[in-house]
N, C-alpha and C positions, 0 to 999 in steps of 0.2 A: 953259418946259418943265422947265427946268430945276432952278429952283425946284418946280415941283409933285411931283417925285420924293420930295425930302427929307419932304412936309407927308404922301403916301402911305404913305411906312415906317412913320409912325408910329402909323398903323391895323394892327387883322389882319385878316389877309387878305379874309372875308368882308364887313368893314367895306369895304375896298377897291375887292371884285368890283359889293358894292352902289353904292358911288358909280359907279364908271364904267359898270356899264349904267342907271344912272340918267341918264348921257350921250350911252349911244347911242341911250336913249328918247327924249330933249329934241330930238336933231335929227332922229327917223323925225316927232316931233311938228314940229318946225318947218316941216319937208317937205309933213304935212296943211297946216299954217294958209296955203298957196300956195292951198289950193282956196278962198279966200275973198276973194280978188283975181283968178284967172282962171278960164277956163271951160276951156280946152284945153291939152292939150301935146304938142307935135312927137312924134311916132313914132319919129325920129332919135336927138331925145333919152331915149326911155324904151329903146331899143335899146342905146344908149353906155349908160345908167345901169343897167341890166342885165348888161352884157358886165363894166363898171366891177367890179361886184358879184362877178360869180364869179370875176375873177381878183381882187380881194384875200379873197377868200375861199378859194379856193385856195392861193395866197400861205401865209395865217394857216393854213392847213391845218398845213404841213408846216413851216415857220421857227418857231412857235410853239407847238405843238403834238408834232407828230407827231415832229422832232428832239430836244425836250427827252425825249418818250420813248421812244428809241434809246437816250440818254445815259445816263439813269436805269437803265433794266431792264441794260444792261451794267456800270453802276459794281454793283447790287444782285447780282449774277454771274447774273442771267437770258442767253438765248440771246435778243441782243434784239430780234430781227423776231419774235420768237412776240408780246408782246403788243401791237408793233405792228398787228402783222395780225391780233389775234381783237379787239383795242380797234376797228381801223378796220371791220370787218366788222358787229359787235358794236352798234355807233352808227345804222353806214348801215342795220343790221337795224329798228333803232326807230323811226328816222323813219319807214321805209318803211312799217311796221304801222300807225304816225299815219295815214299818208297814205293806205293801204287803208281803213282803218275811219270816222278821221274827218270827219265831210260838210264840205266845202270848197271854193273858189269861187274860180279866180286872176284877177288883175285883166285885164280887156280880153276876158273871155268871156262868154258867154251864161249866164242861170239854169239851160237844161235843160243843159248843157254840165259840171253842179255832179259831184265826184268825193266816194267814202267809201259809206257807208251811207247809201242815203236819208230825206231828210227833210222837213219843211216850211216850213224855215226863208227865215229873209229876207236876201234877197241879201248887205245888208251884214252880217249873221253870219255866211253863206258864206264871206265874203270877210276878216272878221274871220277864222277859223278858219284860212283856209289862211295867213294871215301868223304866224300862232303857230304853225304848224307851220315855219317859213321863220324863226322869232326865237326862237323856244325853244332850237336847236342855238347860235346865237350867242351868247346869254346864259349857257350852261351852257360853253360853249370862254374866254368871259371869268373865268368864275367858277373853273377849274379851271387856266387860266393863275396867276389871281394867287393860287391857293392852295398851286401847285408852286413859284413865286419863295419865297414863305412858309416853306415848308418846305425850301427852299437845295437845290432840284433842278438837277442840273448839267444848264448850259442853258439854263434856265426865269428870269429876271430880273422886279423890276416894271418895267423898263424895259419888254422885251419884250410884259406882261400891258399893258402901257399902248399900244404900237404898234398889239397887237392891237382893243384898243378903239375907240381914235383911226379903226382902218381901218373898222371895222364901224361906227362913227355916221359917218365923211362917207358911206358907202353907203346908209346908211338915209334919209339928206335925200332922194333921189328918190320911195324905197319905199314914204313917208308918204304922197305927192304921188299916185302910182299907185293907191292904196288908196281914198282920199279922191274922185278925179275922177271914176271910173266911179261913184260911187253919188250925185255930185250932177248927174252927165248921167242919171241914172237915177230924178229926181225928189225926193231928200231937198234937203233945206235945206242950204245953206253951213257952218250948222254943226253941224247934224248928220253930213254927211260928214267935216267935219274932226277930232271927235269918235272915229270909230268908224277913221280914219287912226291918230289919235296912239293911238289903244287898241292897234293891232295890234303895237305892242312893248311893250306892258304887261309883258309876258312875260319878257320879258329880265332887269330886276332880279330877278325871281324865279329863274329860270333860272342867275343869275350866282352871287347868295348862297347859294342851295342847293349850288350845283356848287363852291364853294370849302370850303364848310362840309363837305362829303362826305368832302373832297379832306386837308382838316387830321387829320381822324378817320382815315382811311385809308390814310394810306401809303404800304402795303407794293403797293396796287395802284393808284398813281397814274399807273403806265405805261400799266396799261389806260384810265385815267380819261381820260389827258389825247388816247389814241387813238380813245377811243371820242366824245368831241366832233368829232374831229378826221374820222373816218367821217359822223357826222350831219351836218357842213357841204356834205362833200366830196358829199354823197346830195343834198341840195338845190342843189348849183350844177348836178349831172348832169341830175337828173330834175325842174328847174326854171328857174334861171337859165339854164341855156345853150338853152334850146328856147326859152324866151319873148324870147330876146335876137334871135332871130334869126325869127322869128315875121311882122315886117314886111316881109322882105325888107332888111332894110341889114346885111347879114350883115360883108361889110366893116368896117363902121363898128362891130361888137359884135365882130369878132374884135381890132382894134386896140386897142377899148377895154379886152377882157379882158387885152390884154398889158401894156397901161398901168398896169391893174389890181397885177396880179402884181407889176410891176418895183417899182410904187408903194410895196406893201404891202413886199417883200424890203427896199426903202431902208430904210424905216420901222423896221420889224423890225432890222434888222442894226445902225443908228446908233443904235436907243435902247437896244438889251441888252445 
């Protein structure tokens, strides 16, 4: 890790944000290519890998995000819970519009069960869909982490834009996995399902380099930038991860996991920024 820090400065920023969700992509992909050696997976485990999920996302919320922009809007002499709270509000407001209008399909539900505007689409674009709305927030908090290290935001480190990373691809190796299984129980092919899994963070490099490139150009309002990511995750752990986590009954085993999550992602976060 060590080394990889020094070979990162030497990129800007958006070169940066594209590598590493070009890594959170490789492992929500390696996560699919499991549906091509088994047929099932524990309920346990998609519970913990769920729980896992909103607390380093949570976590990356605020150690990554949302503190670097307290830091910033204060050294800029803002008053600075204002663009905390209209960036957090601001974020969790877009998802949520996503999530009204776009037709979309969470893994382990029914086709008539599909949320957004109706349509006639096919399960696995359903279900593609709702993962871009679920990896789009995460792509663009990567992208706008390493565009405020970039810009020598107090607080903001490529250390920290890398913790951030690092926590959102081990979360995504389940998420591939979840995508992928319900559509080859649902009659596609092995690799067809694995397919239309690794597609669902396609999103993220796009997401990341946009959000860092926004972030270089900008500034003066990277407070709100980096709160309004920091909103769009915190909107997907509420109105997704934490309901799905606990969905089977192992409520236990998803609340442990999310604390796991959190403490995980805080380590991560704090020793590498």
């Amino acid at each position: 890790m060590q080394s990889l820090l020094p070979l990162l400065e030497t990129l800007t920023p958006p070169q940066q944000a594209l590598a590493a969700t070009i890594f959170t992509w490789s492992l929500t992909a390696l996560g699919a290519s499991l549906v091509l050696f088994t047929r099932t997976v524990s309920p346990r485990l998609l519970s913990a890998a769920q729980g896992l999920a909103a607390g380093v996302m949570l976590a990356a919320s605020f150690w990554s995000l949302l503190s670097p922009a307290l830091e910033m809007a204060e050294t800029q002499g803002m008053v600075p819970w204002i663009p905390a709270a209209a960036g957090l509000l601001l974020g969790a407001a877009f998802v949520g519009g996503l999530d009204k209008v776009l037709p979309h399909l969470h893994p382990g539900f029914a086709r008539d069960q599909a949320e957004g505007v109706p349509v006639r689409w096919s399960q696995g674009a359903l279900l593609l869909a709702a993962m871009t709305i679920h990896n789009l927030p995460e792509g663009m908090a990567v992208g706008v982490s390493f565009g405020g290290a970039g810009e020598g935001v107090e607080g903001a480190s490529v250390g920290s834009a890398v913790a951030l990373a690092l926590g959102i691809g081990f979360q995504n190796l389940p998420e591939g996995l979840a995508v992928a299984l319900p559509l080859y129980a649902a009659g596609l092919s092995r690799w067809r399902a694995f397919m239309f899994g690794q597609a669902s963070a396609l999103v993220e490099p796009l997401g990341g380099y946009l959000g860092a490139l926004f972030v270089v150009n900008a500034l003066p309002i990277l407070p709100y930038a980096l709160s309004f990511a920091a909103g769009a995750m915190i909107f997907v752990v509420i109105e997704e991860l934490i309901p799905e986590s606990q969905r089977s009954g192992h409520t236990d085993l998803a609340t442990q996991a999310a604390l796991g999550g959190f403490v995980g992602m805080m380590i991560l976060d704090v020793a590498l920024g």
